[in-house]
VOTOR-199824 format. One line per field, with one value per residue (C-alpha): residue in three letters; y, z, x. Coordinates in nm, 4 decimals, always signed. Last residue first. Layout:
# VOTOR-199824
vexpa: (ALA ...) .
yy: (Y ...) .
zz: (Z ...) .
xx: (X ...) .
END
This chain:
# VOTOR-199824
vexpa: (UNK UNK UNK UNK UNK UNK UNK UNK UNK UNK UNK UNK UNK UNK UNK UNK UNK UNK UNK UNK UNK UNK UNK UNK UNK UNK UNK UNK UNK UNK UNK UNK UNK UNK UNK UNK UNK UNK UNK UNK UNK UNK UNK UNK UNK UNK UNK UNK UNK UNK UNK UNK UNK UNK UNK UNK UNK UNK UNK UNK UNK UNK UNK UNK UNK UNK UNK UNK UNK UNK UNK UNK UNK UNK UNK UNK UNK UNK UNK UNK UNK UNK UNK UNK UNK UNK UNK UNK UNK UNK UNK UNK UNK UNK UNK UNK UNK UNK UNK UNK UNK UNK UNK UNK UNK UNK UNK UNK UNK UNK UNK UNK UNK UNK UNK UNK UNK UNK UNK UNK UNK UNK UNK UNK UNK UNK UNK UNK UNK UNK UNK UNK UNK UNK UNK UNK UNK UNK UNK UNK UNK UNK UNK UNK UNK UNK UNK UNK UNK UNK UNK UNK UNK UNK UNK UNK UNK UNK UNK UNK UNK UNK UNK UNK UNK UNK UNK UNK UNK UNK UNK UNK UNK UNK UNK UNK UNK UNK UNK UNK UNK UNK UNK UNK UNK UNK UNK UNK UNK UNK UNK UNK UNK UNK UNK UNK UNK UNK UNK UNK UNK UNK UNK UNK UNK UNK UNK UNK UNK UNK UNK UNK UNK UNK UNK UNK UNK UNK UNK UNK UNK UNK UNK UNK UNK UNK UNK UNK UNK UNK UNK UNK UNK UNK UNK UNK UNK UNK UNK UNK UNK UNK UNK UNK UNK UNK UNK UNK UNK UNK UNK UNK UNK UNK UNK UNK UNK UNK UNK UNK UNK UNK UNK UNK UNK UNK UNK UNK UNK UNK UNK UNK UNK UNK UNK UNK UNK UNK UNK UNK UNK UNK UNK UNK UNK UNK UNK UNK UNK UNK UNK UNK UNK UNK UNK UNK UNK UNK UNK UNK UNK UNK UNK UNK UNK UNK UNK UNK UNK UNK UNK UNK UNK UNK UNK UNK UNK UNK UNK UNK UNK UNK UNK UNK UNK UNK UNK UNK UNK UNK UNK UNK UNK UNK UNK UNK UNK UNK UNK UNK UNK UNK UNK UNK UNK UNK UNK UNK UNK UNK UNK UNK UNK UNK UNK UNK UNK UNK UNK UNK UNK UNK UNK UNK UNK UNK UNK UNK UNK UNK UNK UNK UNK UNK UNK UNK UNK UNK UNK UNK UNK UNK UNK UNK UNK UNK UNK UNK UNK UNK UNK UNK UNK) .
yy: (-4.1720 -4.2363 -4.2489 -3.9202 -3.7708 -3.9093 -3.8420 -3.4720 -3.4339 -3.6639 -3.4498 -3.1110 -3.2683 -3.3356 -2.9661 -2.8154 -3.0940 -2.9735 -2.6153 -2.6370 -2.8269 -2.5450 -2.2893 -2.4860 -2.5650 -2.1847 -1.8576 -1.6542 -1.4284 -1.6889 -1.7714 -2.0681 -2.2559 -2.5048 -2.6282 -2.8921 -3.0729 -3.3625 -3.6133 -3.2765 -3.1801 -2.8308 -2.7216 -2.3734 -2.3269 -2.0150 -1.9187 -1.5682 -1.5262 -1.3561 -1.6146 -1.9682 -2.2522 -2.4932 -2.6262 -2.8648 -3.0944 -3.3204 -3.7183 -3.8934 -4.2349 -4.1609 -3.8953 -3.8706 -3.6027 -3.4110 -3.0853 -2.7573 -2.5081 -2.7034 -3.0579 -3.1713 -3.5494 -3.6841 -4.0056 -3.9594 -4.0493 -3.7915 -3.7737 -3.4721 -3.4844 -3.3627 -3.0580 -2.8112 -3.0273 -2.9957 -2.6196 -2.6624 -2.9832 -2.7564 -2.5008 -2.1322 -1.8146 -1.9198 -1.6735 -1.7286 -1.3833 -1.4982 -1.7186 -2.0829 -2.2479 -2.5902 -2.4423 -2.5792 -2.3768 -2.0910 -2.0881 -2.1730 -1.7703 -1.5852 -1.7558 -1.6372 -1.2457 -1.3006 -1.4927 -1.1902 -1.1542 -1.1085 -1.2465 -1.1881 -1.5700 -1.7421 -1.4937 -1.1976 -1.4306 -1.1947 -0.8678 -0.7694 -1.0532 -0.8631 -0.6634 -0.8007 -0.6150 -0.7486 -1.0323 -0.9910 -1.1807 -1.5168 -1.6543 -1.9618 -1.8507 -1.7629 -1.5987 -1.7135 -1.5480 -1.3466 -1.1774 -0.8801 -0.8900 -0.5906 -0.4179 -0.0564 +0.0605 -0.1452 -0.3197 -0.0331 -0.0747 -0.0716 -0.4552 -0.4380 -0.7882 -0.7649 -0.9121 -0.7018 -0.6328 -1.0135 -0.9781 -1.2684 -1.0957 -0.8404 -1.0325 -1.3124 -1.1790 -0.7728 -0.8136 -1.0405 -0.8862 -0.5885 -0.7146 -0.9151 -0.5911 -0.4044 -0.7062 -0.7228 -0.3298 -0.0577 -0.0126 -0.3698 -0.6069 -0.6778 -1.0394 -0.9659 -0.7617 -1.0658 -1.3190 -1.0771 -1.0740 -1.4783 -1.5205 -1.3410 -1.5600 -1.8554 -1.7630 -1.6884 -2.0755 -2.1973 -1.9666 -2.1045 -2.3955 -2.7857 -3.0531 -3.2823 -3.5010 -3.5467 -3.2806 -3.0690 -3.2486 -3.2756 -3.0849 -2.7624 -2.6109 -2.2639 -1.9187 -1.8391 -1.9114 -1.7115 -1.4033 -1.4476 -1.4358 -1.1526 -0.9593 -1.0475 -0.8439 -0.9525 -0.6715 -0.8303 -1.1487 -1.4769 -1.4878 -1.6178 -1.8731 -2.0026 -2.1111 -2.3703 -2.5730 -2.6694 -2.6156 -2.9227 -2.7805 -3.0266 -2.7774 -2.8210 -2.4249 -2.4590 -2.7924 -2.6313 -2.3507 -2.5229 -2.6314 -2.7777 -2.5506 -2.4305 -2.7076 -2.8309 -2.5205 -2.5948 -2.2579 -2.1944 -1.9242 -1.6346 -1.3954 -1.4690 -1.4077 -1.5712 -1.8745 -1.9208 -2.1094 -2.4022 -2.4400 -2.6835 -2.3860 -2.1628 -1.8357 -1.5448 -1.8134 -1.7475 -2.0630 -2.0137 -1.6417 -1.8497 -2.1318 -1.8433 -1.7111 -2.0428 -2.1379 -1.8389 -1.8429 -2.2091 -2.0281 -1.7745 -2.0433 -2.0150 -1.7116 -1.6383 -1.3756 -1.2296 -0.9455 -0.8872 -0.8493 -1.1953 -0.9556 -1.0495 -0.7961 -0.4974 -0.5106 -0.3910 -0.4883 -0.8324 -0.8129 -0.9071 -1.0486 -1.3405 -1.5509 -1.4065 -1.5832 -1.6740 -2.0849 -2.2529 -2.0302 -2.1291 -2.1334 -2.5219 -2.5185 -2.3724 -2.3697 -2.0611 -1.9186 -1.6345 -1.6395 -1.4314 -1.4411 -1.8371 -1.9731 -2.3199 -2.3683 -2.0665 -2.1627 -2.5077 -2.3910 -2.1622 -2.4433 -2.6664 -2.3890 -2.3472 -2.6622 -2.7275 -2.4654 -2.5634 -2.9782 -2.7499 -2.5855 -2.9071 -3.0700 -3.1148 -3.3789 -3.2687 -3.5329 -3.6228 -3.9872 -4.2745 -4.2452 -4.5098 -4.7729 -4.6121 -4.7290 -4.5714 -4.2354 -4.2683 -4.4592 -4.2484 -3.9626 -3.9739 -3.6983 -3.4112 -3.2804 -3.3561 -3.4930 -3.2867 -2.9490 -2.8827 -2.5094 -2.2370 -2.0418) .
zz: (-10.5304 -10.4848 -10.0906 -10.0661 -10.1896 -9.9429 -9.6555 -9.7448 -9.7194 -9.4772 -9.2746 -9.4319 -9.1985 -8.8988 -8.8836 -8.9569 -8.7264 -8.4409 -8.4705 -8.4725 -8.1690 -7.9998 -8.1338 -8.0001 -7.6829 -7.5613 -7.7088 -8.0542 -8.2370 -8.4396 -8.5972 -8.7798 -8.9232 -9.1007 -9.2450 -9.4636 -9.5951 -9.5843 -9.3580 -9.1747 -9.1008 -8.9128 -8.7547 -8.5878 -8.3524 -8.2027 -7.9624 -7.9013 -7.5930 -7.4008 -7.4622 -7.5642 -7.6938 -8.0102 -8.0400 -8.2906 -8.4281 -8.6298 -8.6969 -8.9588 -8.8481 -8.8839 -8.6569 -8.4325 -8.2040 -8.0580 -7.9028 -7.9538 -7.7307 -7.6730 -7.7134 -7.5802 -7.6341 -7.2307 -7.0897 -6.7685 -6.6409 -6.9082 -7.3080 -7.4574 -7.6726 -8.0517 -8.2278 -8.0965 -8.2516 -8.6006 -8.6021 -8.4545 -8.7231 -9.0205 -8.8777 -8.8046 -8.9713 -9.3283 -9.5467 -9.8730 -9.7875 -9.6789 -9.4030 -9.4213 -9.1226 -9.2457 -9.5000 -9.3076 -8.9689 -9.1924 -9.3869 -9.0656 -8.9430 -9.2454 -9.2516 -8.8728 -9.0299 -9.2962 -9.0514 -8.8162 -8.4839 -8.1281 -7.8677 -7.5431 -7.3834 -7.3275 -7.3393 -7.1721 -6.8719 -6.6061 -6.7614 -7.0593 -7.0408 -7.2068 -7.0670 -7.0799 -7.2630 -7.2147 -7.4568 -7.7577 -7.7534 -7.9514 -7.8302 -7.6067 -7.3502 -7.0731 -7.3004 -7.5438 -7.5847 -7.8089 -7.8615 -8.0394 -8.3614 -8.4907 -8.7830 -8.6421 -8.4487 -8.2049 -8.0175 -7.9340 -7.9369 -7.5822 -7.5516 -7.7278 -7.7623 -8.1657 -8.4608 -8.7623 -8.9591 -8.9575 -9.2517 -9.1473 -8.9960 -8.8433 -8.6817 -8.5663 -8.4114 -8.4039 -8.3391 -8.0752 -7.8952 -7.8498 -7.7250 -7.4625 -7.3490 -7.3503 -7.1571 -6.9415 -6.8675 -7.0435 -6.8562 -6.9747 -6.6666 -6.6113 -6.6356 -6.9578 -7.1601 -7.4136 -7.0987 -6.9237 -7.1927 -7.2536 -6.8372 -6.9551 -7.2365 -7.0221 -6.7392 -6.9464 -7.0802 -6.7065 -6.5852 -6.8925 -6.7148 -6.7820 -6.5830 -6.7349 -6.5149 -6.5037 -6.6564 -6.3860 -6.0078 -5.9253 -5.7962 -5.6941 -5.4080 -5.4147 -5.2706 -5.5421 -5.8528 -5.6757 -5.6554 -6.0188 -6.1495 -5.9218 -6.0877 -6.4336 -6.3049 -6.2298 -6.2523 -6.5891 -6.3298 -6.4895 -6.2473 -5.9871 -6.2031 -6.3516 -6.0314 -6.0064 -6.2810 -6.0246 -6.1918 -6.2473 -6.4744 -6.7589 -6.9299 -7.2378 -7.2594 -6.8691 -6.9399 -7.2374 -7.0761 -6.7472 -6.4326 -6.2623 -6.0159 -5.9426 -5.8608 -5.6054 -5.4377 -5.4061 -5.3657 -5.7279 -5.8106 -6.0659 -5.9142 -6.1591 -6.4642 -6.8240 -6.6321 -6.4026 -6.6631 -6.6401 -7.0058 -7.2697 -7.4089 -7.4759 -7.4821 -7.7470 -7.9308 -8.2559 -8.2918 -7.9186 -7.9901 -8.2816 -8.0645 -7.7752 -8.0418 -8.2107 -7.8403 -7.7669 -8.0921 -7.9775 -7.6650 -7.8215 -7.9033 -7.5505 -7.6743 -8.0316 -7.9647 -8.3199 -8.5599 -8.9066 -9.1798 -9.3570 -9.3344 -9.1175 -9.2390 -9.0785 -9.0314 -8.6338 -8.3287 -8.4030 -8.4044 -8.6561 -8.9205 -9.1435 -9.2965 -9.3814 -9.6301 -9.7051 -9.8848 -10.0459 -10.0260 -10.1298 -10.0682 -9.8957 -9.8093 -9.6590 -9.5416 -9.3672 -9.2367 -9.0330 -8.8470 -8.7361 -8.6231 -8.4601 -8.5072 -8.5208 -8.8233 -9.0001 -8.9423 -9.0693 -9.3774 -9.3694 -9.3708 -9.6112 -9.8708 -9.8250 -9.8398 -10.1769 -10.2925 -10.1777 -10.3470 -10.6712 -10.7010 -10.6428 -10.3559 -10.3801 -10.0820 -10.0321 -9.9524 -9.5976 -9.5722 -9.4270 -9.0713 -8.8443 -8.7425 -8.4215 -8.1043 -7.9748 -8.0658 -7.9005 -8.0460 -8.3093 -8.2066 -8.1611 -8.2943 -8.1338 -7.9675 -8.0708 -7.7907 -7.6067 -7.5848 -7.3599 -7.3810 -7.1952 -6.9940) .
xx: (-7.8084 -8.1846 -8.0528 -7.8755 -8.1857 -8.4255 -8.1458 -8.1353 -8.5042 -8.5552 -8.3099 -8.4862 -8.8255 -8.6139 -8.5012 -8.8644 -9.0255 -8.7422 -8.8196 -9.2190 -9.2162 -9.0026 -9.2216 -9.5733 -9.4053 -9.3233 -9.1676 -9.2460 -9.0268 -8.8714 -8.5376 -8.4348 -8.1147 -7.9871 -7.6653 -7.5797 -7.3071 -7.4435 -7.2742 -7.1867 -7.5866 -7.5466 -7.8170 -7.9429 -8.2665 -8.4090 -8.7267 -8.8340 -9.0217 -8.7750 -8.4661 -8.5400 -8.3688 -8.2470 -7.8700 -7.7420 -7.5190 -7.7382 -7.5387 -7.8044 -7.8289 -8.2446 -8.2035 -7.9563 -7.8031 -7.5216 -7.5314 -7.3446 -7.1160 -6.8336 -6.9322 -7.2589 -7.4261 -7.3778 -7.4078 -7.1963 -6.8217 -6.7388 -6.6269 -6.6181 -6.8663 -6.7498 -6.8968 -6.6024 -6.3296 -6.5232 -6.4156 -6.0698 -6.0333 -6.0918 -5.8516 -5.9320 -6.0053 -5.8266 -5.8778 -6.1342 -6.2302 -6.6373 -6.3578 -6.2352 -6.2533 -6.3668 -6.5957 -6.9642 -6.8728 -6.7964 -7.1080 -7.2629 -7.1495 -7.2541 -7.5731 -7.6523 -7.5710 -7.8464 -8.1011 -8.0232 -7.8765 -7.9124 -7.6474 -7.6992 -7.7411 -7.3967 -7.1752 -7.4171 -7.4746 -7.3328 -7.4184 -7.6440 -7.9188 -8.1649 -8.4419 -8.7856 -9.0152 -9.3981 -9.4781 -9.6709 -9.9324 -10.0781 -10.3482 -10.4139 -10.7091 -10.4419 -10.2456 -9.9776 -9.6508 -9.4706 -9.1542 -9.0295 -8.8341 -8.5915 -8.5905 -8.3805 -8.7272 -8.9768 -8.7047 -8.4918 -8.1644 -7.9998 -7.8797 -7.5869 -7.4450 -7.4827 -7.5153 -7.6802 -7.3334 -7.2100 -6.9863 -6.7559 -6.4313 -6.6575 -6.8408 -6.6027 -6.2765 -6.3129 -6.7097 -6.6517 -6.3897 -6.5697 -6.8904 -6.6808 -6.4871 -6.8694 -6.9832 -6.6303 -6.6062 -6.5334 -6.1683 -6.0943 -6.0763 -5.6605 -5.4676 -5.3307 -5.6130 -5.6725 -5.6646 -5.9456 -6.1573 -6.1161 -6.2139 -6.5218 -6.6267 -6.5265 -6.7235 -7.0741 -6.9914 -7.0276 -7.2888 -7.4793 -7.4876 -7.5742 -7.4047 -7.1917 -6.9422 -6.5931 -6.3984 -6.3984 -6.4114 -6.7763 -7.0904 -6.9064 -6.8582 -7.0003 -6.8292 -6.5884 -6.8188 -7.0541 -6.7996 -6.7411 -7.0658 -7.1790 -6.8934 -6.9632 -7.3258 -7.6379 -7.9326 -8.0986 -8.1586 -8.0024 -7.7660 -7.9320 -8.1312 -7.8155 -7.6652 -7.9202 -7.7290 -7.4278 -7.1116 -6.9053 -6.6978 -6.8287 -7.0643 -6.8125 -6.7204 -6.6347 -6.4555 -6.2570 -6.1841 -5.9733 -6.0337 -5.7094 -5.5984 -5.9117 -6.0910 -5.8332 -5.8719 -6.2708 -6.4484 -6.3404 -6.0850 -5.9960 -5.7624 -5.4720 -5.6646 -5.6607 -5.3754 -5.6763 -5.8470 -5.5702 -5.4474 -5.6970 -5.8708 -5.5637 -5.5340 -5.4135 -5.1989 -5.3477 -5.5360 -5.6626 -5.8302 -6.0397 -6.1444 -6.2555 -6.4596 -6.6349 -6.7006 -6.8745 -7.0632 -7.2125 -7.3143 -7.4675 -7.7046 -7.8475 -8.0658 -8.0057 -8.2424 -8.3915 -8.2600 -8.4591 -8.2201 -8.3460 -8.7500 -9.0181 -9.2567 -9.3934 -9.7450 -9.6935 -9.8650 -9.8721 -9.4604 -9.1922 -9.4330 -9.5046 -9.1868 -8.8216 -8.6300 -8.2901 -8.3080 -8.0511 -7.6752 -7.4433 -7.0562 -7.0682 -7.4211 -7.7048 -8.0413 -8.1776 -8.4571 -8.6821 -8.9984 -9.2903 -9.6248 -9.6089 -9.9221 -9.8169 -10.0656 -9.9072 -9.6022 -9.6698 -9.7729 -9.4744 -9.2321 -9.3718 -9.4166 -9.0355 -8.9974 -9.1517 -8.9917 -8.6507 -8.7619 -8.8592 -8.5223 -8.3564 -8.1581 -7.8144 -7.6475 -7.3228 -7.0440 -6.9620 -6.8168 -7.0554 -7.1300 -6.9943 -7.2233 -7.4639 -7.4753 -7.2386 -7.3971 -7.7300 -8.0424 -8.2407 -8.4143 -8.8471 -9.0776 -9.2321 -8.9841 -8.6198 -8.3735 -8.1400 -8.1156 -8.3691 -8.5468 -8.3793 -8.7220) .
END
């Protein structure tokens, strides 16, 4: 199950973006060592009262690092601690890391988002001709292809391949013309990742295959690049060795199990869902959303405004909050770029708060409600935080 985007659970957003007054300018918003503590001891109180075993998070900002800790443990069948080197299922906020990767291949003229998609491989099509001519990266990364969502749920079988992906994409009409209407689809930011392997390896599949091809190209671009050593796209570790988390579920009387193995997404929707990674390796990778660009080497990895470009709606004939990757919403006038979901029972959230400065993020090995509540209350919770403080200013 991919938990909305949208709004937070469990307490009410503000009114949408327009109409909002313009955000004051970003400027980072300290918080003490006792305001951290008492978060911390906020956060695994309610843990503990969620009953989700295990968790992991983060709160950064620009070149620090606030709060790295692991919460509880991995599985129920194990003591072994949650630990910031534990690896979780960033589920649907691989997507966000799809965009940051195709954004980085664009600023050095390996692709480009705003070209026709086809340009990355000349047997790509859509079922509408039109379509094809004119679709490009950016609408597939925006959701704005006009992909109907029900393709997801065929793909989303462990047995799919890039190849099913494609030959659907061929076969069904889709909703709109691209660019004019949002429709959510990891199909749609799966596509992009794999059109990206083929642009890199002019025109041709790599002989390992897209998800090994996409696997590589993400640990030579971002990973690596940033210090992520724990994230991966290789779905044949073994869950109960190497520090991962396994998931969890309730039962049919409301407690906590682990959930039965469920192989990852390691073919069609591998860009948009495979990514696993820990709290350690997720701070790594806000730190450079928060710098502008700027990489752990003080190098520049990609423009200020080619970060920020990918938090921004594109605008549509709908109502829509989603940029390329990440959604947009508002608490309290406080702009939170965002995305929260679930992938085999372990549910994932990660922030970044640009009026402060601030980025956020947690990992969990549990799936349902209860996580996703406890997600959004966390987030909300370090906005009044940071809002508090901005206003005694």
């Amino acid at each position: 199950m991919i938990l909305s985007w949208a709004a937070p659970v469990g307490r009410a957003a503000d009114a949408r973006a327009e109409t909002l007054p313009p955000p004051p300018a970003p400027v980072v918003v300290k918080l003490s060592a006792e305001q951290i503590t008492a978060f911390r001891n906020y956060f695994e109180k309610s843990r503990q009262q969620a009953g989700i075993p295990g968790a992991a998070v983060v709160i950064i900002q620009p070149d620090q690092t606030l709060l790295l800790e692991g919460f509880g443990k991995k599985s129920l069948n194990a003591d072994a601690a949650v630990t910031p080197d534990t690896r979780f299922a960033l589920g649907p906020a691989t997507e966000a890391v799809n965009s940051l990767l195709l954004a980085r291949l664009d600023a050095q003229n390996l692709l480009d988002l705003k070209a026709p998609a086809r340009r990355c491989w000349d047997e790509f099509k859509l079922a509408d001709p039109a379509a094809t001519k004119t679709l490009t990266l950016r609408d597939l990364l925006s959701m704005t292809a006009g992909l109907p969502q029900r393709i997801d749920r065929f793909l989303a079988k462990p047995t799919a391949t890039p190849a099913d992906l494609f030959a659907i994409l061929a076969q069904v009409y889709d909703t709109a013309q691209p660019g004019h209407i949002f429709e959510y689809s990891d199909t749609s930011s799966a596509a992009a990742g794999y059109l990206a392997v083929y642009a890199l390896n002019h025109h041709r599949a790599p002989e390992a295959g897209l998800p090994a091809g996409y696997a590589a190209m993400a640990k030579e671009q971002i990973f690596d690049p940033l210090g992520m050593k724990r994230a991966t796209y290789d779905v044949t570790t073994n869950s109960s060795a190497d520090d991962e988390a396994a998931g969890h579920m309730r039962d049919d009387k409301g407690v906590w199990q682990p959930a039965p193995t469920v192989p990852q997404p390691n073919g069609a929707l591998l860009p948009a869902l495979g990514l696993r990674a820990s709290a350690r390796d997720v701070a790594a990778w806000l730190q450079l959303e928060l710098s502008g660009g700027v990489g752990p080497d003080r190098k520049q990895l990609l423009s200020e405004d080619a970060v920020q470009e990918r938090w921004r709606p594109k605008n549509t004939n709908d109502t829509n909050d989603f940029g390329l990757g990440w959604a947009v919403q508002h608490y309290r006038g406080i702009k939170l770029i965002s995305r929260t979901g679930e992938q085999n029972q372990q549910t994932s959230l990660v922030a970044i708060v640009p009026q402060y400065r601030t980025a956020f993020a947690v990992l969990t090995n549990a799936g349902g409600h209860d996580s996703a509540v406890f997600l959004q209350d966390a987030l909300l919770n370090l906005a009044d935080f940071l809002h508090e403080n901005a206003s005694q200013k």
